[in-house]
MARDRENRO-516654 format. One line per 5 residues: number of its first residue (from 1); for each residue x, y negated, z of N, C-alpha, C. Coordinates in nm, 3 decimals. Layout:
% residues N
NUM = X Y Z X Y Z X Y Z; ... .
This chain:
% residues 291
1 = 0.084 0.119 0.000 0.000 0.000 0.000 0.088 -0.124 0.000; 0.038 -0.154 -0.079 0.110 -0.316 -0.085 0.040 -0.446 -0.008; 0.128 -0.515 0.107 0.091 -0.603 0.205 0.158 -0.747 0.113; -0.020 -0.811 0.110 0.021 -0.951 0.053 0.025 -1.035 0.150; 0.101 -1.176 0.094 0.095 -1.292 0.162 0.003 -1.369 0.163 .
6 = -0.017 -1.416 0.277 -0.180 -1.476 0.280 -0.138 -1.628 0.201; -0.305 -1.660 0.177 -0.258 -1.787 0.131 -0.202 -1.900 0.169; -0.279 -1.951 0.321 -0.202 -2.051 0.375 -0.005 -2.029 0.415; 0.021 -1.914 0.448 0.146 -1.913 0.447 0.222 -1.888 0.293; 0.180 -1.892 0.204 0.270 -1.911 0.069 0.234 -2.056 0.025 .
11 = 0.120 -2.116 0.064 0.113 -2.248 0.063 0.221 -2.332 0.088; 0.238 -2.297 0.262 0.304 -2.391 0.335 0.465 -2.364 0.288; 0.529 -2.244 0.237 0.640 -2.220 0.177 0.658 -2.215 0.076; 0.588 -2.226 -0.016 0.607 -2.335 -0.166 0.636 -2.445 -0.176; 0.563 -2.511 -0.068 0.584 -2.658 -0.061 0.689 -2.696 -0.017 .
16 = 0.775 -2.593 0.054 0.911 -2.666 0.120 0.992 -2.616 0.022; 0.987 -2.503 -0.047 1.081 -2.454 -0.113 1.035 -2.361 -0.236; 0.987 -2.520 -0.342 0.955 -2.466 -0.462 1.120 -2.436 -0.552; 1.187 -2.435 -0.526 1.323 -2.355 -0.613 1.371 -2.225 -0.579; 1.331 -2.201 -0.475 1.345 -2.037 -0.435 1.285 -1.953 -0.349 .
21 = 1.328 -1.801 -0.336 1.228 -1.711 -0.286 1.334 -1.735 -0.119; 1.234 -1.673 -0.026 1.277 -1.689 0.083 1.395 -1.496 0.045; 1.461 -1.510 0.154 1.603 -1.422 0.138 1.546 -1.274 0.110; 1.447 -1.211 0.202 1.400 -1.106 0.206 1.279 -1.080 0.069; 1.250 -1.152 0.044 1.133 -1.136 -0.061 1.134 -1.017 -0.158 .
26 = 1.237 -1.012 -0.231 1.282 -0.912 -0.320 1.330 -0.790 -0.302; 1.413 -0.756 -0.143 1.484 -0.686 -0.112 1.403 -0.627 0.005; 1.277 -0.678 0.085 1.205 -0.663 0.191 1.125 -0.686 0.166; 0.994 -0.655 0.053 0.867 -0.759 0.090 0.757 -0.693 0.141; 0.725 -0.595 0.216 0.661 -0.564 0.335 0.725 -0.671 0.420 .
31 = 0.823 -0.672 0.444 0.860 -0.726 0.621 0.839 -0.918 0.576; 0.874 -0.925 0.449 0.854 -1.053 0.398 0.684 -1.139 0.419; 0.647 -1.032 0.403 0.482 -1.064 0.410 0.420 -1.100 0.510; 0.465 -0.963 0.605 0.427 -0.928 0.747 0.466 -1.098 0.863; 0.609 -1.131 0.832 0.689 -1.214 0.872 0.625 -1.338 0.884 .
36 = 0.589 -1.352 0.731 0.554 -1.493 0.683 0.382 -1.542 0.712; 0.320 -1.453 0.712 0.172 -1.435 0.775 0.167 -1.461 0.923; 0.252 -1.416 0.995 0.268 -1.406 1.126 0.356 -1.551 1.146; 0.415 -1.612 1.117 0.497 -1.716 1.167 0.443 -1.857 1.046; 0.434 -1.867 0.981 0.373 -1.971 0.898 0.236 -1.964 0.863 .
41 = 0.161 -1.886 0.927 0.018 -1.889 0.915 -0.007 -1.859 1.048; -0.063 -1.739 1.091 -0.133 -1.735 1.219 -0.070 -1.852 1.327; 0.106 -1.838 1.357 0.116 -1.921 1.458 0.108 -2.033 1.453; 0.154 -2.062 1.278 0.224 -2.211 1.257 0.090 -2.306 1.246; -0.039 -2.208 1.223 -0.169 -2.318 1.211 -0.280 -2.298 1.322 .
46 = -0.204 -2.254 1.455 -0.288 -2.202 1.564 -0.326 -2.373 1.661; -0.454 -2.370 1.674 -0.473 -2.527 1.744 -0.385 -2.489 1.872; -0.340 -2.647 1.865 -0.236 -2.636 1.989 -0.215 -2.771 2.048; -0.171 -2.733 2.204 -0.181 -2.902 2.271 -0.066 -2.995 2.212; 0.023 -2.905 2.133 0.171 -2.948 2.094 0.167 -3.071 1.985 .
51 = 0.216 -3.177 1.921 0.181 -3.249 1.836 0.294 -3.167 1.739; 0.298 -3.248 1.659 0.356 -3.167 1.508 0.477 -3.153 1.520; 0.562 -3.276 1.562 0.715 -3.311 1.591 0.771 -3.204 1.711; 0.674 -3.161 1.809 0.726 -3.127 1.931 0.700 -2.975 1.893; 0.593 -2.920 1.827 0.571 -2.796 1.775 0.706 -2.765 1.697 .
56 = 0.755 -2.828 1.611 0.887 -2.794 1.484 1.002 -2.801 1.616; 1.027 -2.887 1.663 1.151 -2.928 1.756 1.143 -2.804 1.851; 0.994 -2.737 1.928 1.052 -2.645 2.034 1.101 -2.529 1.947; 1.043 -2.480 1.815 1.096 -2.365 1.755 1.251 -2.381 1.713; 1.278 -2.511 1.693 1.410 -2.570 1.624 1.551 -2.479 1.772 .
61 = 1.474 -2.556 1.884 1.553 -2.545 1.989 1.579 -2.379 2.038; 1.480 -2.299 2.024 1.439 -2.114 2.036 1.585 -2.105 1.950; 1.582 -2.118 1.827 1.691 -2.087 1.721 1.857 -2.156 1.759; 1.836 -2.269 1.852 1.990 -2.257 1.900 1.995 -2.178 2.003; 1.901 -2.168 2.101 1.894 -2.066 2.218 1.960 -1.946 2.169 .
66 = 1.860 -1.862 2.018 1.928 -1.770 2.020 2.038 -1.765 1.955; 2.125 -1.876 1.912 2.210 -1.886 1.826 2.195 -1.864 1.668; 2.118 -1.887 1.600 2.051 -1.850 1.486 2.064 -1.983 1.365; 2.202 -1.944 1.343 2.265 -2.102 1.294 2.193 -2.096 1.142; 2.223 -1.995 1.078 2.147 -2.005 0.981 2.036 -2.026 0.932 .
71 = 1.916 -1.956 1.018 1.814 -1.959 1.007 1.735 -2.109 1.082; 1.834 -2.163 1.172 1.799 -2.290 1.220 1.838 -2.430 1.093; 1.923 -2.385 1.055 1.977 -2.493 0.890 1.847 -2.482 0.827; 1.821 -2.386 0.821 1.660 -2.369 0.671 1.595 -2.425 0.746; 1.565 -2.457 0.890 1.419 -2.452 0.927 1.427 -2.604 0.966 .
76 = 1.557 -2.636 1.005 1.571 -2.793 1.000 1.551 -2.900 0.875; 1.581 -2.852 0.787 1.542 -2.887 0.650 1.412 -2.939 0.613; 1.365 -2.842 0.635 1.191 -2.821 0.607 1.168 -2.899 0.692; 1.167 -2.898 0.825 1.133 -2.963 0.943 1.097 -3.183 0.883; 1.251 -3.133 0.836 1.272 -3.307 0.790 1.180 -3.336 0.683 .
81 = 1.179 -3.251 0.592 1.113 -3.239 0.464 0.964 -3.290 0.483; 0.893 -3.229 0.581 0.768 -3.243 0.611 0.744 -3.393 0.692; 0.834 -3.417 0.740 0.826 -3.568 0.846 0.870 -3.560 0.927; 0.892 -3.449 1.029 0.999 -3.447 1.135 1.060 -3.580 1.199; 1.095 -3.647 1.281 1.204 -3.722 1.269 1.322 -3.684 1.300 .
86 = 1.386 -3.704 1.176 1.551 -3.648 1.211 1.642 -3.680 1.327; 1.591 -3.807 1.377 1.662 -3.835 1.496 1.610 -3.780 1.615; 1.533 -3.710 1.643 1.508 -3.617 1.761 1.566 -3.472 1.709; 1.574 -3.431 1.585 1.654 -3.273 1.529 1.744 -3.307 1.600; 1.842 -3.420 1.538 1.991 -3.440 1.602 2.022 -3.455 1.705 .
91 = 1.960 -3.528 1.787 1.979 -3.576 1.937 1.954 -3.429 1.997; 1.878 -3.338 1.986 1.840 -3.207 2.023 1.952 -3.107 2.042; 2.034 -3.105 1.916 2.153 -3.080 1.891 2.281 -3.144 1.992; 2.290 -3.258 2.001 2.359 -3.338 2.111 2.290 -3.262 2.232; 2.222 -3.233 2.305 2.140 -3.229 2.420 2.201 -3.030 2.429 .
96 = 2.209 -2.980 2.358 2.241 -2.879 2.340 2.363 -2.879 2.369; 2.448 -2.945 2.374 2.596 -2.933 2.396 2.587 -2.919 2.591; 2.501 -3.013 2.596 2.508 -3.002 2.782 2.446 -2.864 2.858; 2.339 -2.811 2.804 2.259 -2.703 2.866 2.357 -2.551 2.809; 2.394 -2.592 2.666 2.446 -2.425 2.598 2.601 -2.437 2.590 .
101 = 2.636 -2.579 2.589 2.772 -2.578 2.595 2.816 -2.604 2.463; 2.929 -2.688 2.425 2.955 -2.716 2.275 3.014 -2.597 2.210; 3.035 -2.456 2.246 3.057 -2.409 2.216 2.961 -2.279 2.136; 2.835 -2.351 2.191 2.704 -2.276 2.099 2.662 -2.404 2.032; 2.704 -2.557 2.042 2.634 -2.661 1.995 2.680 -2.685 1.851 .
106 = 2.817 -2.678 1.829 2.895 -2.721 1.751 2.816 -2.694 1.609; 2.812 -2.566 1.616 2.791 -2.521 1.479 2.634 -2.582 1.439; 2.561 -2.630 1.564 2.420 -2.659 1.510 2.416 -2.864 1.444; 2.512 -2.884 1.527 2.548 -3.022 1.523 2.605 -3.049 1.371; 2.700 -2.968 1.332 2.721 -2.913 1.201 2.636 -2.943 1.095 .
111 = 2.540 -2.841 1.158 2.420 -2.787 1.019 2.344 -2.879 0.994; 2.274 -2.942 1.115 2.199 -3.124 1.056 2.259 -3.192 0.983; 2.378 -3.234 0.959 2.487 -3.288 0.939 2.445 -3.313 0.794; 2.479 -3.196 0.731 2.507 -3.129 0.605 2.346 -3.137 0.577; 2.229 -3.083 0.683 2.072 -3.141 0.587 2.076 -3.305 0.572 .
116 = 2.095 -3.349 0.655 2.085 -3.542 0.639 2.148 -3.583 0.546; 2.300 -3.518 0.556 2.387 -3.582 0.436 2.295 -3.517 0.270; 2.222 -3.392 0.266 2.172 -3.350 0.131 2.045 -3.428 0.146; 1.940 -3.534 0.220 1.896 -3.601 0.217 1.902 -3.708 0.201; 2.006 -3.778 0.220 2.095 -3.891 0.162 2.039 -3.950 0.316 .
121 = 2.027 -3.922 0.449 1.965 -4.008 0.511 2.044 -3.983 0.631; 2.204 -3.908 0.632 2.264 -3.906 0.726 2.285 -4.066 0.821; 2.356 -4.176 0.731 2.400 -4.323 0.859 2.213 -4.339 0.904; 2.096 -4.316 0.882 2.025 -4.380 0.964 1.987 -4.339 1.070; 2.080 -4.242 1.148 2.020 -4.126 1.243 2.131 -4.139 1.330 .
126 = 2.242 -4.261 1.340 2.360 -4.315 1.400 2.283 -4.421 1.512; 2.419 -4.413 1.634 2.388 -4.534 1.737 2.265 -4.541 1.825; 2.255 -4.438 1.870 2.152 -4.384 1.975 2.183 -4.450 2.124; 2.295 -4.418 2.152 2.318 -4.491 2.274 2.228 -4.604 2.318; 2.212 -4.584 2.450 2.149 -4.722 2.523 2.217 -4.730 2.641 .
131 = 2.340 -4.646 2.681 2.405 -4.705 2.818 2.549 -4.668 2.798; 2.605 -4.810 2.839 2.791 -4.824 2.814 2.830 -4.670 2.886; 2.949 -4.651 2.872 3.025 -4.490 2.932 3.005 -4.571 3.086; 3.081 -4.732 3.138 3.061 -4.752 3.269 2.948 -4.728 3.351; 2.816 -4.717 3.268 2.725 -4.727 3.350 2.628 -4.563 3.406 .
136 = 2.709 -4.437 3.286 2.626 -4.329 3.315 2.575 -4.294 3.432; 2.675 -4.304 3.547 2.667 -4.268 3.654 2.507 -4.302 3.721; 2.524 -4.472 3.769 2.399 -4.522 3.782 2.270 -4.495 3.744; 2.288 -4.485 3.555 2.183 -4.431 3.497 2.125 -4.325 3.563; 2.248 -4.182 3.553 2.215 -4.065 3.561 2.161 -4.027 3.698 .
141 = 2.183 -4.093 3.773 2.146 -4.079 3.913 1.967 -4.165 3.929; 1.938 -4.225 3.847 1.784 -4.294 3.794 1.742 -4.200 3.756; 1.818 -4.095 3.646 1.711 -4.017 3.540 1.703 -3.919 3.619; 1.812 -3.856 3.702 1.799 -3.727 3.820 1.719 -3.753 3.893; 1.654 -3.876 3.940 1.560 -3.864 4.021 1.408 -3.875 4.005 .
146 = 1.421 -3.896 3.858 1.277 -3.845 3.795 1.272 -3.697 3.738; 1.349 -3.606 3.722 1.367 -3.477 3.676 1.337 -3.400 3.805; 1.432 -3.427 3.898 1.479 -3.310 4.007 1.415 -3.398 4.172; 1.332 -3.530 4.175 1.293 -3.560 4.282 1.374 -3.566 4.363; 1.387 -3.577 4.498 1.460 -3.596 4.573 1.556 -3.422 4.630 .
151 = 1.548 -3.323 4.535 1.611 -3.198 4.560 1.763 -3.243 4.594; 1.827 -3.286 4.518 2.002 -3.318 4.515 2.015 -3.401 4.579; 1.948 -3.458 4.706 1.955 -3.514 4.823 1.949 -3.406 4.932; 1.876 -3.357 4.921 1.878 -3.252 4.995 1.976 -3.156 5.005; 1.991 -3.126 4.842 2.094 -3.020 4.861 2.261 -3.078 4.917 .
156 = 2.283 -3.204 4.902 2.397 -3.289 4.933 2.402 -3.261 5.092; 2.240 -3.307 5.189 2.258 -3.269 5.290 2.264 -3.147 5.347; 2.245 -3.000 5.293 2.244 -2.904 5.362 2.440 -2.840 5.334; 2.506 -2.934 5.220 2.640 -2.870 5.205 2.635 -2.807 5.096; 2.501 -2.814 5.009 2.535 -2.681 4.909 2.630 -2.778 4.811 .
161 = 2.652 -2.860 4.810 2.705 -2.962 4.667 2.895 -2.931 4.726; 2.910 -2.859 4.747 3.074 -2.821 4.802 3.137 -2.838 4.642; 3.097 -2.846 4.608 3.186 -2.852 4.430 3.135 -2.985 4.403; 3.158 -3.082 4.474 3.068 -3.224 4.424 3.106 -3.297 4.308; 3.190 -3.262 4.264 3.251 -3.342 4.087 3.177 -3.266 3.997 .
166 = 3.136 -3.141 4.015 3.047 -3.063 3.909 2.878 -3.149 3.922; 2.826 -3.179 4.001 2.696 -3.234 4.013 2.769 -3.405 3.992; 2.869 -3.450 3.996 2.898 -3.603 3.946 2.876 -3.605 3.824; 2.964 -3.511 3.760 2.983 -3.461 3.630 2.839 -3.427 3.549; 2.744 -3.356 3.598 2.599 -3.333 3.578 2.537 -3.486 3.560 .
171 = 2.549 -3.542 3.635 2.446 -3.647 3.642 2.487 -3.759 3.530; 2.628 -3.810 3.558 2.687 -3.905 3.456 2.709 -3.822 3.297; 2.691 -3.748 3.277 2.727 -3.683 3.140 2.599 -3.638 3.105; 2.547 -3.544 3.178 2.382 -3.515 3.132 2.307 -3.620 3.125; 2.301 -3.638 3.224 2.165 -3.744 3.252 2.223 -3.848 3.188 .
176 = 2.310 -3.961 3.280 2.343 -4.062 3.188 2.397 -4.058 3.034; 2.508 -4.016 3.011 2.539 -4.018 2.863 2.441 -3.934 2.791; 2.338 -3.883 2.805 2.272 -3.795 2.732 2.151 -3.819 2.706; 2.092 -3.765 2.831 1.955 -3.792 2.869 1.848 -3.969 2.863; 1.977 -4.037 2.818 1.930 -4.169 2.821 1.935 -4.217 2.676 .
181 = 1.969 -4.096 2.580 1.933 -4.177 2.439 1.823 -4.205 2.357; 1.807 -4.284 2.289 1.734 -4.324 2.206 1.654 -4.166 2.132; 1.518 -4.188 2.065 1.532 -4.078 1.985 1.401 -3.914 2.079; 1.444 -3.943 2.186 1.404 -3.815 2.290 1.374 -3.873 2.407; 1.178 -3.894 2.472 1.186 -3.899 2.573 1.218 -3.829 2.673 .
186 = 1.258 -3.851 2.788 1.299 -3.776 2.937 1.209 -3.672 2.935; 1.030 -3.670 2.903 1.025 -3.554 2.920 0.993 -3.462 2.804; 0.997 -3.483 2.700 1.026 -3.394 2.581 1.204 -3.337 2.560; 1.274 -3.394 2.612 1.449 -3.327 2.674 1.398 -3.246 2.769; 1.343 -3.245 2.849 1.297 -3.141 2.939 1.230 -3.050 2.953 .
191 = 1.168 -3.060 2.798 1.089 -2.965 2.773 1.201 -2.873 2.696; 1.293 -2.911 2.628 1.404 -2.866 2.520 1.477 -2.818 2.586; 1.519 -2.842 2.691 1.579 -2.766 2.810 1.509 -2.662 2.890; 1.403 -2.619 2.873 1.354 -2.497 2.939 1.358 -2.405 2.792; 1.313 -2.475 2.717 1.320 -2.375 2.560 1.453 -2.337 2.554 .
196 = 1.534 -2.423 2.557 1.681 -2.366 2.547 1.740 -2.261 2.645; 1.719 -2.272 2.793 1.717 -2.166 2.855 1.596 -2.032 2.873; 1.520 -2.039 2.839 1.402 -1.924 2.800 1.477 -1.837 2.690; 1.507 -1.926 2.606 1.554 -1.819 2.424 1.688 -1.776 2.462; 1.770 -1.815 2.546 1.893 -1.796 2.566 1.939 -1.642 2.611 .
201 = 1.832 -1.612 2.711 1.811 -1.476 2.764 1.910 -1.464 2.878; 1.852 -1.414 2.973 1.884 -1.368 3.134 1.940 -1.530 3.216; 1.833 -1.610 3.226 1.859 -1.727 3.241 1.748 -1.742 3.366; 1.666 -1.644 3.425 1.517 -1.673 3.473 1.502 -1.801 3.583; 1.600 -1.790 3.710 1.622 -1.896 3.805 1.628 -2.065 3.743 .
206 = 1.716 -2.029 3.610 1.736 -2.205 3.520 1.616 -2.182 3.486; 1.569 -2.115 3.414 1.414 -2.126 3.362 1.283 -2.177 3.423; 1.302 -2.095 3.532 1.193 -2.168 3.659 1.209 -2.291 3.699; 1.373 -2.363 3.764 1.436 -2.486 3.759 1.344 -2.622 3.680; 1.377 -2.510 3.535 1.332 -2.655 3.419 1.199 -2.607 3.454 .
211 = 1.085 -2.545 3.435 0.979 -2.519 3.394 0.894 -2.623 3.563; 0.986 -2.628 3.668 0.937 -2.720 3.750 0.949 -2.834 3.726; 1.083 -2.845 3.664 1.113 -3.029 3.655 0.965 -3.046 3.512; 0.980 -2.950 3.400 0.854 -3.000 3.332 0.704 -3.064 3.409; 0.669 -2.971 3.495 0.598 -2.989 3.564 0.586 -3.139 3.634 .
216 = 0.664 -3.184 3.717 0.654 -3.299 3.746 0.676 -3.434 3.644; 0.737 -3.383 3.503 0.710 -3.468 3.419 0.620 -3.526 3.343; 0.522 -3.398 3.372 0.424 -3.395 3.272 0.380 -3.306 3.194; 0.470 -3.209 3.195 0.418 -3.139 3.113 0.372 -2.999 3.159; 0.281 -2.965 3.152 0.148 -2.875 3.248 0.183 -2.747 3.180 .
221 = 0.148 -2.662 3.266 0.157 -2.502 3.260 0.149 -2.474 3.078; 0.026 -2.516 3.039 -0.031 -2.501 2.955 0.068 -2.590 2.804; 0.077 -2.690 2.854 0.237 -2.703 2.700 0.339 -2.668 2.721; 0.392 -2.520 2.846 0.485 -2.480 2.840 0.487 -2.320 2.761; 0.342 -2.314 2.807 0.326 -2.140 2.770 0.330 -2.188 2.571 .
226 = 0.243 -2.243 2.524 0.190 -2.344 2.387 0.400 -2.296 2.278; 0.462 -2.405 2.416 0.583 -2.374 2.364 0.660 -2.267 2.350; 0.617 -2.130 2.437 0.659 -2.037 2.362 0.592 -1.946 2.265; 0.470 -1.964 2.321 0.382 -1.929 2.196 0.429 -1.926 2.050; 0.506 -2.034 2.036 0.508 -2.104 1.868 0.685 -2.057 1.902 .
231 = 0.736 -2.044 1.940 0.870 -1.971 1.920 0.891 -1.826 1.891; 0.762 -1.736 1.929 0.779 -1.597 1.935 0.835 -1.556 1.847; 0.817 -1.603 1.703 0.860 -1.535 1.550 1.019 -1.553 1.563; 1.092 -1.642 1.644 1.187 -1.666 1.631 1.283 -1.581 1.761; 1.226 -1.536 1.860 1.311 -1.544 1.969 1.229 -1.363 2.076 .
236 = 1.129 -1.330 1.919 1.069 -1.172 1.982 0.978 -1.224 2.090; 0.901 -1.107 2.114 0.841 -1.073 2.230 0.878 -1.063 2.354; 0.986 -0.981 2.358 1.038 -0.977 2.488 1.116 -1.086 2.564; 1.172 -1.178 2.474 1.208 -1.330 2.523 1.106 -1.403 2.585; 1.001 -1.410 2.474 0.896 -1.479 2.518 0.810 -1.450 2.635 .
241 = 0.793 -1.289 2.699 0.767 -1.246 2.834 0.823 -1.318 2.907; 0.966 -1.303 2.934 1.063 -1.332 3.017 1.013 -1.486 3.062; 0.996 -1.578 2.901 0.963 -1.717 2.933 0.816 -1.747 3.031; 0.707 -1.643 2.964 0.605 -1.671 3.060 0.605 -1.620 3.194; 0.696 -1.540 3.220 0.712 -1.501 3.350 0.784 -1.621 3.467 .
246 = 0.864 -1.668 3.396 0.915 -1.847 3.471 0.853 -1.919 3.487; 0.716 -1.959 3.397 0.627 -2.059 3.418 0.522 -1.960 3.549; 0.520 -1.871 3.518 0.401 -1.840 3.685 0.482 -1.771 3.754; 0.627 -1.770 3.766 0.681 -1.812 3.880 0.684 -1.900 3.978; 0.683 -2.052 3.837 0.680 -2.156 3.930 0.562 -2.208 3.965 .
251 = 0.438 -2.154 3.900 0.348 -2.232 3.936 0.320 -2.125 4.058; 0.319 -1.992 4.072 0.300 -1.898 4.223 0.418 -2.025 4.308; 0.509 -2.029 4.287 0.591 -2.100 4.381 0.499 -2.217 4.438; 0.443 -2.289 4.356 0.362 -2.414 4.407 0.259 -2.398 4.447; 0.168 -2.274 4.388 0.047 -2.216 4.487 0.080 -2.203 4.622 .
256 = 0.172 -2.119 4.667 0.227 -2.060 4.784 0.279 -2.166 4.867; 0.261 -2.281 4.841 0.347 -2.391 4.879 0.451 -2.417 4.941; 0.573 -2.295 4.832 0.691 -2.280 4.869 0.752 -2.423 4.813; 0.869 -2.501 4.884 0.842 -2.607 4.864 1.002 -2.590 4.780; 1.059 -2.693 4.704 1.189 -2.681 4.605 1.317 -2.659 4.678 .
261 = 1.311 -2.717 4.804 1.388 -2.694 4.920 1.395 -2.576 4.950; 1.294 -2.508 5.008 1.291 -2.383 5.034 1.330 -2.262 4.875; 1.304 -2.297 4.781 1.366 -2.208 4.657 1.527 -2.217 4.645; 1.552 -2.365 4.668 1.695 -2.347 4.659 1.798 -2.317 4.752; 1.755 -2.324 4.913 1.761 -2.213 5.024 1.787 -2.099 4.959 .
266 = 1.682 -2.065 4.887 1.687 -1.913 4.887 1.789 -1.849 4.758; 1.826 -1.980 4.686 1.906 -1.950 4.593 2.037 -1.921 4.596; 2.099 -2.043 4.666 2.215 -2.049 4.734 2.267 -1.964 4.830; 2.150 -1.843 4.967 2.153 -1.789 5.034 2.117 -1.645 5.033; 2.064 -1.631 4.875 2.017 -1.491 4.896 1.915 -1.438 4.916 .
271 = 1.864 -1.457 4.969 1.723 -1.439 5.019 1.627 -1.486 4.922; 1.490 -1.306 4.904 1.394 -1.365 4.823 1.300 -1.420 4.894; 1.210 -1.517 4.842 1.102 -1.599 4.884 1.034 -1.574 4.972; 0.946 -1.444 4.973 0.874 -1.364 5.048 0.965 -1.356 5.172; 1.108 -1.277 5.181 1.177 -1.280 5.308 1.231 -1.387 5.390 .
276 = 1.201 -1.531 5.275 1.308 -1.616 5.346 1.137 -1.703 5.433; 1.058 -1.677 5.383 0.941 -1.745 5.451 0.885 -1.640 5.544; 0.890 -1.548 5.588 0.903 -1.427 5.658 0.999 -1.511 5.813; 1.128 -1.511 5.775 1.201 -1.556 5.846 1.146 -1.710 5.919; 1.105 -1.805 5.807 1.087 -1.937 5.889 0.946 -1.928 5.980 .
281 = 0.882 -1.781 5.954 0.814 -1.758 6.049 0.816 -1.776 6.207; 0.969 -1.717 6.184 0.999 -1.632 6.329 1.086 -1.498 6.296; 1.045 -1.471 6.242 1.107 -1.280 6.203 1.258 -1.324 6.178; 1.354 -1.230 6.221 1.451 -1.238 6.201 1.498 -1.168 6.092; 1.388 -1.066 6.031 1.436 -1.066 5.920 1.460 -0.879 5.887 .
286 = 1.496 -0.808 6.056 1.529 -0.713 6.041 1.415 -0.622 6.074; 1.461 -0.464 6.001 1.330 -0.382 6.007 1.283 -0.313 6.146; 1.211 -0.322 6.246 1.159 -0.310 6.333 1.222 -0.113 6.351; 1.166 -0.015 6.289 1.172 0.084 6.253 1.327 0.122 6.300; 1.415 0.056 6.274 1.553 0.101 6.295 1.630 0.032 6.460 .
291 = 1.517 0.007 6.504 1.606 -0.046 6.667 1.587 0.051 6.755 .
């Protein structure tokens, strides 16, 4: 039996790429069909709380997660092709250097590069900055305290910050030099930062992290799950578990009114949730049975 392509998904991939067949077409077209039905039709036209820019950008971000340089070049393309704004692709890419490290960024930083420059529209996507190198610090210590609330006060006072140039370093480089550019609000970066650690894989504690700071940004249970929803084609099923399992982590965490203090107690110390609130009971913790 031969499995066709539906219409809206040969629609939507004609239009980006009337000069050629997508890679598998000829050599795969069961899986070509199957693929393209499933990711440019069912998901890509599923109503969603996501707007258009933030729908393309979280799948954009799944594909550096999983490192998927190639398949992130094609999809950035199109992305632009359709309206996108290129200056949130790129800045995304920049923002990626802090969460994955330039050593998964490089090559994505690269690949825009080379779509803008074949768009002829690389210099207008220059000079993002809005804060001198003197001032990150300040900044970053403004933008940390709309992300993370008053947590890294806390954690300063209980001693966990014993490496304190690594959280200086966090705040003035992330937050300030980063987090303060043009291009990407504070909380759509924060949304790009839980996508980036969700697709990344075995990340769950950062995952929950961001999927709280979303939370207090704004962005609700419901445009986090949305966002992996629309990544699945890119980053499997079983990624995408993993991701919804972080978001009702954290929202059980906030039911339970385990408070961010008490999670990162338990992070730093070992102790799971259930035992470490056990303990601030009273219980010391040990099994009755063995005295």
């Amino acid at each position: 039996m031969v499995i066709e392509i539906s219409k809206k998904a040969a629609k939507y991939y004609n239009k980006l790429r009337p000069e050629g067949l997508f890679p598998t077409a000829r050599s795969d077209p069961d899986f070509t069909a199957i693929y393209f039905n499933f990711a440019f039709d069912q998901v890509l036209n599923r109503k969603t709380v996501l707007d258009r820019d933030t729908k393309f950008l979280v799948r954009l971000a799944s594909l550096i997660g999983m490192n998927a340089v190639n398949l992130f070049e094609d999809h950035a393309y199109d992305a632009m092709k359709i309206g996108v704004d290129p200056v949130k692709i790129k800045e995304m890419t920049y923002q990626a250097s802090v969460n994955l490290g330039m050593g998964r960024a490089f090559p994505f930083i690269q690949a825009v590069n080379r779509k803008l420059t074949d768009l002829g529209i690389f210099d207008t996507v220059q000079g993002k900055a809005t804060v001198d190198s003197k001032d990150y610090k300040a900044m970053g210590l403004k933008i940390k305290k709309q992300v993370y609330g008053d947590t890294f006060d806390y954690l300063s006072k209980m001693g966990y910050l014993d490496t304190q140039v690594f959280y200086d370093w966090m705040f003035s480089y992330e937050f300030g030099a980063f987090y303060s550019r043009e291009g990407l609000d504070i909380k759509t970066r924060e949304l790009i930062s839980f996508v980036f650690t969700f697709s990344n894989g075995g990340m769950i504690e950062q995952t929950v992290i961001h999927a709280v700071n979303c939370f207090r940004l704004g962005n609700d249970p419901d445009v986090l799950k949305e966002a992996i929803i629309q990544c699945i084609p890119y980053v499997g099923f079983d990624l995408a578990l993993n991701g919804l399992l972080s978001i009702n982590l954290a929202i059980d965490r906030t039911k339970k009114g385990i408070s961010e203090k008490t999670a990162w107690d338990n992070t730093f110390k070992g102790a799971p949730e259930d035992e470490k609130e056990k303990r601030e009971d009273g219980s010391d913790g040990s099994d009755p049975h063995n005295e």
